[in-house]
C-alpha positions in Angstrom: 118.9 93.3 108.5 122.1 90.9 108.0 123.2 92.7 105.3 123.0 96.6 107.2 125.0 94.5 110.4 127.2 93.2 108.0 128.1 96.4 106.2 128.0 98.0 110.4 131.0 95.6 111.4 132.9 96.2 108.4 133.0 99.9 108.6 134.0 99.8 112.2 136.6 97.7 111.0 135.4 94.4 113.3 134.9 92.2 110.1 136.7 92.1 107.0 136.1 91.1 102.9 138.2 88.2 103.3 136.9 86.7 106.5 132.8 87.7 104.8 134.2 85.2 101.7 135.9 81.8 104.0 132.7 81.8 106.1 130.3 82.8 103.2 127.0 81.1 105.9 128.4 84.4 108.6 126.2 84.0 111.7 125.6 87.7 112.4 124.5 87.0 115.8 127.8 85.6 116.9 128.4 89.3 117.2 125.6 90.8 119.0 128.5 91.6 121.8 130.6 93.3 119.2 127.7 95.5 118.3 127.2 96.3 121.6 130.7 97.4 122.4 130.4 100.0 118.9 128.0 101.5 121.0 129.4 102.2 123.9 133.1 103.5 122.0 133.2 107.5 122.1 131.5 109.5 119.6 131.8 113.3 118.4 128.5 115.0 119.3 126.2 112.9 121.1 126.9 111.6 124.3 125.8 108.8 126.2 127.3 110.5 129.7 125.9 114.3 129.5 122.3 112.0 127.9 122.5 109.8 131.3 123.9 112.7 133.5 120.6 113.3 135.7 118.2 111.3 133.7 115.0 111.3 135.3 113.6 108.1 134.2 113.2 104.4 135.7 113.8 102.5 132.6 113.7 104.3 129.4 118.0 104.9 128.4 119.3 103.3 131.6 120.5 100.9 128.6 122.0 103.4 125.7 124.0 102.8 123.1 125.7 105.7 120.8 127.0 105.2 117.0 128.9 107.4 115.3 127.4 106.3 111.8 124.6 103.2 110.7 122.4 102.6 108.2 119.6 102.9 110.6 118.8 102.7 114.4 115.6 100.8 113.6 117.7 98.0 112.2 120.1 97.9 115.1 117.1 98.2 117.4 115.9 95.0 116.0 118.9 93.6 115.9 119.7 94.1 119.5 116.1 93.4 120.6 117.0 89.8 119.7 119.9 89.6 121.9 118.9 90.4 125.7 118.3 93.9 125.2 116.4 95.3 128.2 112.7 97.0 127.9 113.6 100.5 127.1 116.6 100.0 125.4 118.0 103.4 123.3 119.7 103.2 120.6 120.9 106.3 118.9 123.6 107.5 116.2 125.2 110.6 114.9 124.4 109.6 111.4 122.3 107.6 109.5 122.6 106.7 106.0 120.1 104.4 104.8 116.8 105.2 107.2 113.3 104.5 106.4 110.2 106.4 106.9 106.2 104.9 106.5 106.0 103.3 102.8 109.3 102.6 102.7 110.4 106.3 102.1 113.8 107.4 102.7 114.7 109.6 105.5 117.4 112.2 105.5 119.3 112.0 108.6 122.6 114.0 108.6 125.0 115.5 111.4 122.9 117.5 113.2 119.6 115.6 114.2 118.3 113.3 116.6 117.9 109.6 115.3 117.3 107.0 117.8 115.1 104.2 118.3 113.9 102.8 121.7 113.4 99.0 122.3 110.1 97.8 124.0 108.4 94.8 125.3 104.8 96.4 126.2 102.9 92.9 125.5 100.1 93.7 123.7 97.6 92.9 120.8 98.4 94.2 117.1 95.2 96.4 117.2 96.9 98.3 120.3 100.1 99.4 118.4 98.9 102.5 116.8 98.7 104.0 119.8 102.1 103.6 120.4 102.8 106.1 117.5 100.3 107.9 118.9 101.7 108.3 122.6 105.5 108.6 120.7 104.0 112.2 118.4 102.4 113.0 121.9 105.9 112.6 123.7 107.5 114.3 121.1 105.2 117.3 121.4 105.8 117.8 125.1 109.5 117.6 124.5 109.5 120.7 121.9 106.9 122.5 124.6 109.6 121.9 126.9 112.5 123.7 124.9 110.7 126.5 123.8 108.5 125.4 120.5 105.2 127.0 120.8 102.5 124.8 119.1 104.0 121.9 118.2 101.3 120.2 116.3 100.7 116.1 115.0 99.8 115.0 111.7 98.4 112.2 111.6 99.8 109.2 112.0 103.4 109.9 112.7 104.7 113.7 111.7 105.4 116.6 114.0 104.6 119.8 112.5 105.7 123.5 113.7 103.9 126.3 111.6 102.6 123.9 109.2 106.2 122.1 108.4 107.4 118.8 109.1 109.9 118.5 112.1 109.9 114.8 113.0 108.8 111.4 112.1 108.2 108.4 113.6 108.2 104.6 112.5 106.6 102.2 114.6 107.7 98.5 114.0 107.0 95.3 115.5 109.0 92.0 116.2 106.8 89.4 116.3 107.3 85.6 116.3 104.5 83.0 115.9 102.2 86.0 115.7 103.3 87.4 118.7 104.4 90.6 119.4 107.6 90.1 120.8 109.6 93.8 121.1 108.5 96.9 119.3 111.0 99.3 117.8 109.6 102.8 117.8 112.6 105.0 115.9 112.2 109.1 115.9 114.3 111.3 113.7 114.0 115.0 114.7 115.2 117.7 112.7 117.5 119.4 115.7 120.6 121.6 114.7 120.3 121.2 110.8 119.6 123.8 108.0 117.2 123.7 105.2 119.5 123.6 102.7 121.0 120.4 104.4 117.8 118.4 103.0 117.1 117.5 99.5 115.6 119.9 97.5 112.3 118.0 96.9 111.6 118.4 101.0 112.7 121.7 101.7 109.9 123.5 101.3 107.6 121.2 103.6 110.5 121.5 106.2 111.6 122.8 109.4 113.7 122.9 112.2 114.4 123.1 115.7 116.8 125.3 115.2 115.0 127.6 112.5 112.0 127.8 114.5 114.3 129.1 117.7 116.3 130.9 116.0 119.7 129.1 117.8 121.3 125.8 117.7 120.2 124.0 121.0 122.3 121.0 122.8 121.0 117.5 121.5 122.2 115.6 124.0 119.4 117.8 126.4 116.8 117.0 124.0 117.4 113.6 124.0 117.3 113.6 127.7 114.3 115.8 128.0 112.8 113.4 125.4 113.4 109.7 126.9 111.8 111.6 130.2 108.4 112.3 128.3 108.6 108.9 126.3 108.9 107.2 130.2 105.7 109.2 131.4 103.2 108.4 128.6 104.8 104.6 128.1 103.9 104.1 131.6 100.2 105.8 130.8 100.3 102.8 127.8 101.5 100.3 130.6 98.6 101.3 132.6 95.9 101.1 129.9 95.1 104.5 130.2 94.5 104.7 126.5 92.3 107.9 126.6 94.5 109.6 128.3 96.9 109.3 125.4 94.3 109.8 122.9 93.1 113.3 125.1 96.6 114.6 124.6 97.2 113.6 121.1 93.4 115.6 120.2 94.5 118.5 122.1 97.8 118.8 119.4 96.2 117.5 116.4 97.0 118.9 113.4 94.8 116.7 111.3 91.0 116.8 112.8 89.1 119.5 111.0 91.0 119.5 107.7 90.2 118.3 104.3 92.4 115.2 103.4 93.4 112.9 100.8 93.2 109.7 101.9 95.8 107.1 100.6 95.3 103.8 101.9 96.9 100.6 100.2 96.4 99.1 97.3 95.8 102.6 95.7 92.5 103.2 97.4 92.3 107.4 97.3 89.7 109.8 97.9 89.1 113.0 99.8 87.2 113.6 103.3 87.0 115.8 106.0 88.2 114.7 110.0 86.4 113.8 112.2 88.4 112.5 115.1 90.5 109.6 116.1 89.4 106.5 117.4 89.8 104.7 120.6 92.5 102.4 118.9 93.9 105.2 116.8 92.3 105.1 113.6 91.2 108.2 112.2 87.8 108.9 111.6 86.9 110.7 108.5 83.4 111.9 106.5 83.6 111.0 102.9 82.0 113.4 100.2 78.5 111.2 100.4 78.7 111.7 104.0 79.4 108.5 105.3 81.8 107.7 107.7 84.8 106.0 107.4 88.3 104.2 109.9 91.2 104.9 108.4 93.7 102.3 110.3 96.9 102.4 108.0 97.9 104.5 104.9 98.4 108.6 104.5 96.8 111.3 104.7 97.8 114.4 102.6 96.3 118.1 103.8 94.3 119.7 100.6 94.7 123.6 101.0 
């Protein structure tokens, strides 16, 4: 994380080579202010006005910063969450050129898409955090209802798909200290205004858009909104324990119970089964070929046609 706030404040000009090389032991959090401040300076396409501009929420954006360019929102979410950033915090940039999926995958994220992350402080056990992904693909679903998308669908744990093809991911991460969860950064990247042929080759064919599926280019900066107002209603639904009502919604768009998988948990652990359902904490629930059943709490699971 130093390194990506390092390389942040350099770009924007805030810190130079020279001053990196006298102070070679940099405190990086002498500058949480400065970080701040980039994300509030104006920016091309997204905007933190028409965003905020009849925002229906109580708490989810009232605190938004915009960046024209960063290695990842995820990583500035972090950083920030460390530095008096408020519960439902949003961070959000134009660009990003370094982001992360699950695994450690790379995620393309040009001009064009929605990246953001949103800071919370929802106080609660590790074995509760997979429904936060969970509620976030759920959230996500009810945004693309809203615009138009019929049948937005989720793949377990964390893709949105539309007709079959991926058009969002999310990565759920938690900052914890002395084994307690102290924020959690939940980052989306949708694929908005962009074209095909503005993602590697490799990912085209298992990829949509927003704007392929409508058949328009639609205004971000509504999506966002419309977006932060459905992550508010089924945060709150976390808030209030209402865990099945989460998981009720998530079943009703699943895109993964009643197919044939391959399961790839860690440590190279793969075999095929058919899903059952989720459980009440989020793991899926599969049959393996000898019939017995099995929780799958962490790892992939790859459709078999």
């Amino acid at each position: 994380m130093r390194e990506e706030i390092i390389k942040l404040l350099k770009k924007e000009n805030k810190i130079s080579d020279e001053t990196i090389s006298e102070i070679k032991n940099i405190d990086i959090n002498d500058f949480s202010t400065v970080i701040k401040e980039l994300g509030r300076e104006k920016t091309e396409y997204i905007k933190s006005s028409e965003i905020q501009k009849d925002l229906n929420t109580k708490f989810i954006g009232k605190e938004l910063y915009v960046y024209k360019e960063v290695d990842s929102t995820n990583t500035v979410a972090k950083f920030l969450s460390m530095h008096d950033a408020e519960n439902g915090t949003v961070i959000i940039s134009e660009k990003q050129t370094n982001a992360k999926g699950r695994s450690g995958k790379s995620w393309a994220s040009p001009l064009g898409g929605v990246w953001l992350s949103i800071i919370l402080k929802p106080n609660v056990d590790h074995s509760r955090l997979p429904l936060i992904t969970l509620a976030t693909g759920v959230a996500v679903a009810k945004t693309l209802e809203r615009i138009g998308v019929e049948n937005p669908e989720i793949k377990w744990p964390n893709d949105i798909m539309i007709n079959g093809k991926k058009v969002c991911g999310i990565l759920t991460e938690a900052v914890a200290k002395l084994n307690t969860i102290e924020n959690v950064i939940v980052g989306v990247g949708i694929d908005a205004n962009l074209e095909i042929a503005d993602f590697p080759e490799e990912l085209q064919a298992g990829t949509t858009t927003i704007k392929n599926e409508l058949g328009r280019e639609g205004d971000e900066n509504l999506l966002i909104r419309i977006f932060l107002e459905e992550f508010e209603k089924i945060s709150e639904t976390f808030y209030d324990k209402e865990y099945e009502a989460i998981l009720k919604d998530w079943r009703k768009r699943s895109y993964t119970i009643g197919k044939i998988v391959e399961v790839r948990e860690p440590f190279n652990t793969y075999y095929d089964a058919y899903v059952v359902g989720i459980g009440k904490e989020g793991a899926l629930i599969v049959e393996k070929i000898d019939g017995t059943l099995e929780k799958v709490i962490s790892g992939e699971c790859i459709i078999k046609n």
